[in-house]
N, C-alpha and C positions, 0 to 999 in steps of 0.2 A: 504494500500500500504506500502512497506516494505521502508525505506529511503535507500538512497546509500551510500556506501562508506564502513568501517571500520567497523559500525554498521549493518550496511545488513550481513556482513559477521559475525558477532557475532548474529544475528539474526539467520542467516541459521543455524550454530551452536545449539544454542536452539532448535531450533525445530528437528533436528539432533539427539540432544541426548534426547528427547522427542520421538523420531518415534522406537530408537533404544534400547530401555528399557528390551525389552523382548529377545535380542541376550545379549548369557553370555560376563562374561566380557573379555574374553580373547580374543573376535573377534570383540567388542563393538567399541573400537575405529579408527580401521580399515573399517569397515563399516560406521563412521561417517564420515572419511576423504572419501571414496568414495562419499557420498552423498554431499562433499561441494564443492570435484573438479567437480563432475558433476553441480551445483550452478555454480559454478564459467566460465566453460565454456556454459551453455546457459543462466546464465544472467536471470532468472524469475524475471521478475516485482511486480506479485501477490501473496501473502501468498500459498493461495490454490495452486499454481504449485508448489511451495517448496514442501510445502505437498505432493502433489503428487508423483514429483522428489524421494523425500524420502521414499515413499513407495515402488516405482517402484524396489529401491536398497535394501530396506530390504526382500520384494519378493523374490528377484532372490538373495539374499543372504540363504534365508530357503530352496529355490529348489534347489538350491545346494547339499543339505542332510546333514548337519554339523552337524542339532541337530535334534533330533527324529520327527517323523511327528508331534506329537500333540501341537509341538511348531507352525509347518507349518501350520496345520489348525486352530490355531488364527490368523493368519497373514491373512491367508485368506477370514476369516469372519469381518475380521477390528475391533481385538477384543485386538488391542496393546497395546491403552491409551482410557480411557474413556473422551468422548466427553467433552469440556466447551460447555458455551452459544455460545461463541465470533465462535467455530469449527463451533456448529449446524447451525450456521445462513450461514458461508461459503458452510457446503453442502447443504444448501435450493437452496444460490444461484446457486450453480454448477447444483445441478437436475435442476433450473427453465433452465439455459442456455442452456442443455444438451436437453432439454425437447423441446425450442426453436429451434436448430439444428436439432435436429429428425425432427419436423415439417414441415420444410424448406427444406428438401429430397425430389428430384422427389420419387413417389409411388416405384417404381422397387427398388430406394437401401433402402426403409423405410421395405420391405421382406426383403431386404438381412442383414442389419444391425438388424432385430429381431430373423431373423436364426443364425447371429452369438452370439449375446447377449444369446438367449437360447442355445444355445451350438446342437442346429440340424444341422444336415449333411447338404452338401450343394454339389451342381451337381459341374462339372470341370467346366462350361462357369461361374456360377454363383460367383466361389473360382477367376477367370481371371476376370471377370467384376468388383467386389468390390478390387482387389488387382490394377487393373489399373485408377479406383475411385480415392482410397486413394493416389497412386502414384500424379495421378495428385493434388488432394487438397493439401499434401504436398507443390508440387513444387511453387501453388499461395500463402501456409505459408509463405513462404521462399521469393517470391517477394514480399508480402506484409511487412514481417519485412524490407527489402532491400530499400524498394522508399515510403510506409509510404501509400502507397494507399489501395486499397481496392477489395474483393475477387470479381470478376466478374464473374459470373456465367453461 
């Protein structure tokens, strides 16, 4: 868990200019301020969504087109910074949760959630069914950060 305050925000940093190594430097630290006002407005508790946060922004910073693709396809193979111990163990945990959550899907979105993961077509009812899914799982995110309870199903 990351601590709050002063340090958190020196923390994001780090890992900031960690995600952002492989953007030249003239877009480097622009890209890093992106990834800490975004930090800064949703407030991540755990390393791993920093992480994440900060991929999400160096992503849609290479689809942008600024630097040749073959920059964009390391980014997209997760091929930024080579792994520590301390990273490997946060993605074991994220697949175990991730792996947990699939599980925990009635049958009908565990098909739709592996057609979109494989990148297969997907019918119109099927693209309205998983888009009104997610809407609502959002909306009980968002109550459950708000009152501190918990997702009811």
């Amino acid at each position: 868990m990351l601590e709050t305050g002063e340090t958190q925000v020196a923390d994001w940093y780090a890992i900031a200019r960690q995600m952002t190594r492989a953007i030249p430097a003239r877009d480097r630290e622009d890209v890093i301020q992106d990834i800490i006002c975004i930090c800064l407005a949703k407030r991540p508790v755990e390393e791993y969504l920093v992480y994440c946060l900060a991929k999400q922004v160096v992503v849609s910073y290479w689809r942008k087109g600024r630097v040749g693709s073959s920059n964009y396809r390391k980014v997209c193979f997760f091929q930024i910074y080579m792994p520590a111990a301390d990273e490997l163990l946060v993605q074991v945990e994220i697949r175990t949760y991730a792996r947990q959550l699939f599980e925990s899907l009635p049958p009908a979105f565990q098909t739709l959630v592996q057609k979109r993961f494989f990148g297969a077509a997907m019918t119109g009812a099927e693209r309205k069914r998983l888009w009104y899914w997610r809407k609502w799982l959002l909306k009980e995110v968002i109550r459950e950060n708000r009152t501190g309870g918990s997702i009811s199903g």
